[in-house]
N, C-alpha and C positions, 0 to 999 in steps of 0.2 A: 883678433878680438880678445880684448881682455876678462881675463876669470871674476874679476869685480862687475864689469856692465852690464846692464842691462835689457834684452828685448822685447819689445813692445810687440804684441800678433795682435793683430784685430780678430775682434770674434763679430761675427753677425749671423741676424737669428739665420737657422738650414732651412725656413720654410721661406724663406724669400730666392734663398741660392737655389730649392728646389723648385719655385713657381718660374727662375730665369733658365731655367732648363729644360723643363716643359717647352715654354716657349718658343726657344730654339729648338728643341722636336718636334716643335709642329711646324715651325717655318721651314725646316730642313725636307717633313713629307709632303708640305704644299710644294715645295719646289722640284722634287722629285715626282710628285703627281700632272705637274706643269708640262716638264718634262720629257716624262711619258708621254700623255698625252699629242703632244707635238711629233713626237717621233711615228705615232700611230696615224695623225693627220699627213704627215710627208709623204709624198708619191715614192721616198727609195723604197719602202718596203715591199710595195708593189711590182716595186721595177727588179728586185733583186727575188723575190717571188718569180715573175715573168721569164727572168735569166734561168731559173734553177728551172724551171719548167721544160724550159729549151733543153737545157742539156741532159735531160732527163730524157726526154725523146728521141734522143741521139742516141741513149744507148740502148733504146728500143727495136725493137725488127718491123719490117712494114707490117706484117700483120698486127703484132702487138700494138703499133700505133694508130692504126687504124681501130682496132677495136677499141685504145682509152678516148679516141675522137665520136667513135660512136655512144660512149658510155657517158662522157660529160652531155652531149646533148642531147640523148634520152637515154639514164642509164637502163640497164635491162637487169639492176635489181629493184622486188619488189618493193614498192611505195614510196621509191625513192624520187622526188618531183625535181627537175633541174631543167634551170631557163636561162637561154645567153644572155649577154649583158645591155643587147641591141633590146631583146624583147622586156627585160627590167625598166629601163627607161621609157619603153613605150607604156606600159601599166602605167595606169594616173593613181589605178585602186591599190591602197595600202594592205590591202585582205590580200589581193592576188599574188605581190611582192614576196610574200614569206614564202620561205623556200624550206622544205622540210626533208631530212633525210632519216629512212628507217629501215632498221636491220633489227630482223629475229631469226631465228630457229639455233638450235646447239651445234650445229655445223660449223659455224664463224666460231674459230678461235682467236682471231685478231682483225682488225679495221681493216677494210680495202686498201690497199698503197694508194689508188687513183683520189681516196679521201683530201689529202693531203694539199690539192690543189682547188676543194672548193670552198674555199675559206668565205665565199660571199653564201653561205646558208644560214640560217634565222634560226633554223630546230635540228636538234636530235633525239631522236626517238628511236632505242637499241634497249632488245627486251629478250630474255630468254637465250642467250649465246652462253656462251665457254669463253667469254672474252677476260682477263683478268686484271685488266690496267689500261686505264686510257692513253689515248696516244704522245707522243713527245711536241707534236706541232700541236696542241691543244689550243695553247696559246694566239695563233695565227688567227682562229675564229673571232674577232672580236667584234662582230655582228651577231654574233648569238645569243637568243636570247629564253628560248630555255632548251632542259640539259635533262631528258628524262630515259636514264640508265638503269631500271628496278630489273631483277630476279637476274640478276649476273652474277659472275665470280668474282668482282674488282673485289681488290681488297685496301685498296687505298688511293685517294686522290692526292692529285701531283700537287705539288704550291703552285706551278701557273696556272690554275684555274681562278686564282686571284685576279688576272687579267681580264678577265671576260666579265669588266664592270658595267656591260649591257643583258647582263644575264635578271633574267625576272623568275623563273621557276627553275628548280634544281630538284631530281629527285634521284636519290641514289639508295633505294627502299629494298631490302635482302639482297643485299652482296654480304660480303665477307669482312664490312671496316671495322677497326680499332680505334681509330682515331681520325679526328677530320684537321685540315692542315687548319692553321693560324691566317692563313693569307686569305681564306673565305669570305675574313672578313674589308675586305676591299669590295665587295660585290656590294656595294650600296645601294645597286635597287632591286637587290630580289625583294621579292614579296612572298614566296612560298618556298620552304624546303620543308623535306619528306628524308626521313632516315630512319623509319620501319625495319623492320627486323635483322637487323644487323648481328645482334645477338651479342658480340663482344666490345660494342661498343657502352661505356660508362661515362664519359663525362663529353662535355663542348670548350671549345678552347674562348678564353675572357675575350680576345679577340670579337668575336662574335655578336658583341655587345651594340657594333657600330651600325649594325643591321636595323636602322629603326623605322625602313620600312616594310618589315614582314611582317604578315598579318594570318600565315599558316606554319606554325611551326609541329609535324608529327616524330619525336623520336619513343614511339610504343615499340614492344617489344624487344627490348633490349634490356642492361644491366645497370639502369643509372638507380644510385641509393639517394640520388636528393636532388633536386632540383639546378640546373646550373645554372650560376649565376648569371650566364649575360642572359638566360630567357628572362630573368628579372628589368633586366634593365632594354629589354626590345618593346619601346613603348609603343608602340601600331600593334599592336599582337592581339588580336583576335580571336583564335582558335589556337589550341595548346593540347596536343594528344600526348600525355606519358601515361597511357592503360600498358598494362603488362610488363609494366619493371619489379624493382624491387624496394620503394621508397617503405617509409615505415613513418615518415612527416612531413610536415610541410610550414616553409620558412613564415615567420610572421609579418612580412613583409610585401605580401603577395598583393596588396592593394596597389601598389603599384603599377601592374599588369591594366591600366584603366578603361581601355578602350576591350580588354576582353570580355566575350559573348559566350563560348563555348567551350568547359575544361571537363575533360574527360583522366579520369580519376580511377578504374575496375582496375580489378585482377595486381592491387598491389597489395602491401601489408598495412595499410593504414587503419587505425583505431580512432584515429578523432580529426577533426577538419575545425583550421583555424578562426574564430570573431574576423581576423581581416578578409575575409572572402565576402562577406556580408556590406563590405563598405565598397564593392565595384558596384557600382550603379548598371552598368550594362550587362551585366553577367545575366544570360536568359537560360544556362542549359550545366547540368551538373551531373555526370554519371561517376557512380561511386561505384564498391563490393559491398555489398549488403552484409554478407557473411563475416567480416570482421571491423566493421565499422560502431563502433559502442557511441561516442558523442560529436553532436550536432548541432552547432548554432540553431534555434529556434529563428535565428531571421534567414536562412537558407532551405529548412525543409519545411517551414510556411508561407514560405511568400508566394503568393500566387501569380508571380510575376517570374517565378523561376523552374524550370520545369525540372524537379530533384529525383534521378532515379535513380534507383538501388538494382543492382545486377547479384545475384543468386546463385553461383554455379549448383547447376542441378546434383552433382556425387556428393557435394556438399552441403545441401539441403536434404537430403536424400537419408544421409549419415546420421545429421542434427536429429531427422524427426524418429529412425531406430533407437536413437539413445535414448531420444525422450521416453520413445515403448518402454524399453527398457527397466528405464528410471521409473515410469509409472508402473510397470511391474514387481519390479524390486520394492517399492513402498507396500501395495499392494498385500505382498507376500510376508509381509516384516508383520505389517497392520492384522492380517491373519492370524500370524504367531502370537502375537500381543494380544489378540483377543483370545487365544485362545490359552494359553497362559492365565489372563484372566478368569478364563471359565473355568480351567483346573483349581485355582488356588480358592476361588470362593464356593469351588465343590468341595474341595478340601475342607474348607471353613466350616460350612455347613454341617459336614463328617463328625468334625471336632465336637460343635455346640449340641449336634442330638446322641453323640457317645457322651457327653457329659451330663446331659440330661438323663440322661439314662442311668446314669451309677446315684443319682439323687433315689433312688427307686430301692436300688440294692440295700442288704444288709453290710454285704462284705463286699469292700473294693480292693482290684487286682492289684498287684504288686510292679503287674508289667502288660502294655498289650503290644500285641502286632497288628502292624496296619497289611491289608490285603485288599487288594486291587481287584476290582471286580469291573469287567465288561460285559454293557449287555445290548446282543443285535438285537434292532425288533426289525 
């Protein structure tokens, strides 16, 4: 190539290169979801399940197998319900079908092993253990459909909980999390997640956003400073608990939230509450902190269609109304002073105009006088 010629680059606009990219990322996760999906429909996983099972029993002793044989068909922990696969299909009723497993007390520091092979269960319900991670076959469950793990030690959920896109309630409410993974957001039909007192948990991953049919979203008591954004953009959302963070506002955009009824609002820093809250036509219920809340859209704490309360902590109303004493005391005592200031000085006055009256009288006036202070009790 010679140092004289010329090359010609084509430029075109980036927001086209960027919409042909897009595109291809989402034909690339429909086909990957395709995918999935098929491989979860295929009898090998079952058959390669059934294998592992086998030889899993094989390194058991008769007694030991005998007891996980008794355990699968009625286990002998409490509220644990498990039904063969003969009696499944003989159930016609959809109620009877759900198969639910539950484990509490502090004893359980980790899952049963026998867990592992009943992947046909509908619930878990695991409350009050020393357990602190959920299991590696998590994934396996993908009949389940909700997932309620509150007052344990996890402190974090696996990315394959992504998998379990038949999951409908999720509650993982005082554990120990930081952070909730990005792939949650694959669970397209929950409808309820619960993430209560977590305590060092601050934000939601944007991921999250795709969740548009959940209609309970509670993350209270915890450390979020503002609102995140994919609760903005979870349009089925109905109830929204963030009481006892640490927000100090709230984004002007909130009307978007359209289908919400119930926002619960206490125990953060907030001083003023946004005009767009007043444009949700379904909003029926608003609980605020009374104690630091200064202004209020007139179309929220009048409408009679909205039920607006203000919550008080009592040490803090408590506090407000001493000061007030106080305060009224302090003027009080000031007001006192002042008056009585005033009564000295126009005693004083009075002093002045009948000693002066009084040398009108005289032949001879003094050169000098002294004032002397006289008290008299009666």
């Amino acid at each position: 190539m010679g140092l004289g010629r010329k090359l010609d680059v084509p430029v075109s606009d980036l927001s086209l290169i960027r919409d042909m990219w897009e595109v291809r990322v989402k034909k690339h996760r429909q086909k990957q979801r395709k995918e999935q999906e098929r491989v979860e429909q295929s009898a090998l996983p079952k058959i390669d399940q059934q294998w592992q099972y086998r030889i899993y029993c094989k390194t058991l002793k008769t007694e030991e197998l005998n007891l996980l044989h008794r355990y699968l068909e009625r286990s002998t922990l409490t509220g644990v319900q498990v039904n063969t696969e003969e009696e499944q299909q003989d159930q016609k009723d959809p109620e009877e079908s759900k198969l639910i497993f539950q484990l509490d007390g502090d004893q359980w520091t980790d899952f049963p092993r026998e867990l592992r092979w009943m992947t046909y269960l509908r619930q878990w319900h695991v409350s009050g253990t020393k357990i602190s991670r959920l299991p590696e076959y998590l994934a396996l469950f993908t009949q389940l459909t909700v997932l309620e793990i509150p007052k344990n030690t996890i402190a974090e959920l696996p990315p394959e909980i992504g998998k379990l896109t038949g999951l409908r309630e999720l509650n993982v409410s005082y554990n120990r999390l930081s952070k909730v993974p990005p792939e949650l957001g694959n669970c397209e039909n929950l409808k309820r997640l619960e993430l209560t007192g977590n305590r060092n948990l601050s934000d939601l991953p944007f991921e999250l956003s795709s969740l548009k049919q959940l209609v309970h979203l509670d993350v209270a008591e915890n450390r979020f400073m503002s609102i995140p954004i994919c609760a903005l953009r979870m349009s089925g959302l109905q109830l929204l608990d963030l009481s006892n963070n640490d927000l100090t506002d709230l984004p002007q955009d909130m009307d978007r939230l359209e289908q919400l009824v119930t926002l619960f609002l206490h125990k953060n820093n907030l001083s003023y509450l946004p005009h767009c809250l007043g444009k949700i036509s379904t909003l029926k219920m608003i609980v605020v902190n009374g104690d630091t809340l200064n202004c209020c859209p007139t179309k929220l704490c009048r409408n009679p269609d909205i039920k607006f309360i203000r919550l008080c902590d009592r040490a803090s109303a408590e506090k407000k109304e001493e000061e007030e004493k106080n305060k009224r005391k302090r003027w009080r005592e000031q007001r006192e002073e002042e008056e009585e200031e005033v009564k000295k000085d126009s005693r004083e006055k009075e002093f002045i105009e009948a000693y002066i009256s009084s040398l009108k009288d005289r032949d001879t006036i003094p050169d000098s006088t002294t004032k002397v202070s006289i008290s008299c009790l009666l």
